[in-house]
Structure formats: structure tokens, C-alpha cells
C-alpha angles and dihedrals in degrees: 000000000000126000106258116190108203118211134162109249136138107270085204081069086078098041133041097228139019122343102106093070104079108100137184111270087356136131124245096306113238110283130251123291090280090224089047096045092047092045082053107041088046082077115025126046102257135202090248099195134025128248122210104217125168122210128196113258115211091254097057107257128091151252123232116208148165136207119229121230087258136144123270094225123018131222089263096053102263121144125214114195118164131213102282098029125112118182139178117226133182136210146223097225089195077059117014090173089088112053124178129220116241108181147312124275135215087222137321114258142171098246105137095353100152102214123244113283120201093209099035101135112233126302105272096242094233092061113090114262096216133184113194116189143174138191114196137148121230133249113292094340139090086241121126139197136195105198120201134192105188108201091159088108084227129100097249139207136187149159129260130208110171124190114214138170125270135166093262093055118277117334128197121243130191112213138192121237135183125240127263136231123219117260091020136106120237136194135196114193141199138184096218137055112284110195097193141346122219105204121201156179094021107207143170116265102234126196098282102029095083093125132116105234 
């Protein structure tokens, strides 16, 4: 289980468009401004349509949602990945702080991951420096699971801020995650719903900074 420090704040501070609309038992929320999402979406790749989903809450009952037409990755770097999404990003290793977003993905598995070597020399720079994550709940219960294949070929870290349900409407949180290790899969989990994660400062894990904070 990871510390998780609730606060009110407006989740489309994160993002340019969009995301601070879902709300909890609500419809699709109003779209984005149509002139801001398309000045937007001209240079960055966009969620185009919205998609209703519904996730268990820990006393039984469950949350109704909906995803905003949004970018994957903002201009400052953020990703925004929802509950059910699984999407593949690359990096520039010379500035891991402004990913891209590839594709999505069906799922993230472990199919061809190499494993983490100590010793590995360094990633020949014409090889992808790729990130695949998922955030999915499990079965019949409020758990949920990001799930992380790191193919960089650099140790990352990164910040979390997850919005999540609550009885007043969604609320931010920040949330503390564990490095990962290049060619290794990775997971963060939570025992509640968790509607949408905004990742940021994407940075490179040096000796010393092991720690899950």
C-alpha cells in the first residue's frame, strides 16, 4: 500500500484540456473549448472521443465515469493515462522529462522483456527508448494496478498524482512509487478506485536514489 496525501485541487491544472470534468455518478462531462482542444490536438496525438467506464468502489457500490477527449502527453511532459488504458511512450535519453506517446496497447505484458543487468554497458543510442503502462482494477474488487515495462535502457523515476472518487466529487493525491529498473516490469498499487494518473518529471534513478518515495 503506498501513502497517499488527499487535497482539493483542479485536476485541468495538469492538463491543458479536459481532464477536470469526470465526475463521480455523472454523465460525459461538456467537452473542451472546440478552438483550445483543436489548437492542442494540431500538435500533440489526442484521445478523440470519450469513453463512459465504471469501477468498484470498497464499499460495494460503483463509480460511473467518463474520459475527456484529452492528450496523452502534454506539452510539459505530463501523462495522462485512465483506468482501462494501456499505452506505449518513448523517450529522449539525452531528456527523459518529455516523453511521447507511441501507441496504445491491448495490455502490457512480459513477452521478450529482457531482465535488468548490473553490468549491461550502456543502451546503444539508436535503439527506442520505450515506457509501456497500464492501469487497470482488478476482478470484483476496488484494487488497482499500474502496471510498467521499462525498455529505456535507463533506471527511471517519476511522480505520481492520482484522482480518485470521493464522496465530495474527485479529489488529487499525490502518491509515493518506487524506481524502475531498466528491462523489468514494475507495478503501483492501490486498494481503492483510482479514475486517472498524471506522471511526471521523468528522470533518471542514480546510485543513492533507490528509494520508494
Amino acid at each position: 500500500m503506498r501513502r497517499i496525501f488527499l487535497g482539493a485541487g483542479a485536476v485541468g491544472a495538469c492538463l491543458s484540456v479536459g481532464i477536470a470534468a469526470a465526475d463521480i455518478n455523472q454523465g460525459p462531462p461538456p467537452p473542451a473549448a472546440p478552438e483550445a482542444f483543436t489548437a492542442i490536438c494540431a500538435k500533440l496525438p489526442c484521445r478523440t472521443t470519450t469513453r463512459a467506464m465504471q469501477l468498484r468502489r470498497t464499499d460495494g457500490g460503483v463509480v460511473n465515469v467518463s474520459t475527456t477527449a484529452s492528450p496523452y502527453v502534454d506539452e510539459n511532459g505530463v501523462v495522462a493515462i485512465y483506468a482501462g488504458e494501456a499505452i506505449e511512450l518513448s523517450f529522449d535519453r539525452s531528456d527523459l522529462s518529455h516523453p511521447k506517446f507511441v501507441r496504445g496497447l491491448e495490455h502490457v505484458d512480459m513477452q521478450g522483456l529482457k531482465g535488468y543487468q548490473a553490468d549491461a554497458p550502456p543502451p546503444d543510442p539508436s535503439t527506442p527508448a520505450l515506457l509501456s503502462l497500464e492501469l487497470r482494477q482488478e476482478d470484483g474488487k476496488p484494487n488497482m494496478t499500474l502496471v510498467l515495462r521499462n525498455e529505456t535502457g535507463v533506471p527511471l523515476k517519476f511522480d505520481v498524482t492520482m484522482v480518485v472518487p470521493t464522496p465530495d466529487g474527485m479529489k488529487e493525491a499525490h502518491t509515493s512509487t518506487c524506481p524502475l529498473f531498466p528491462g523489468m516490469m514494475g507495478d503501483e498499487g492501490w486498494p481503492h478506485p483510482v479514475v486517472l494518473l498524471l506522471i511526471s518529471n521523468f528522470r533518471k534513478a542514480e546510485s543513492g536514489q533507490f528509494t520508494c518515495d
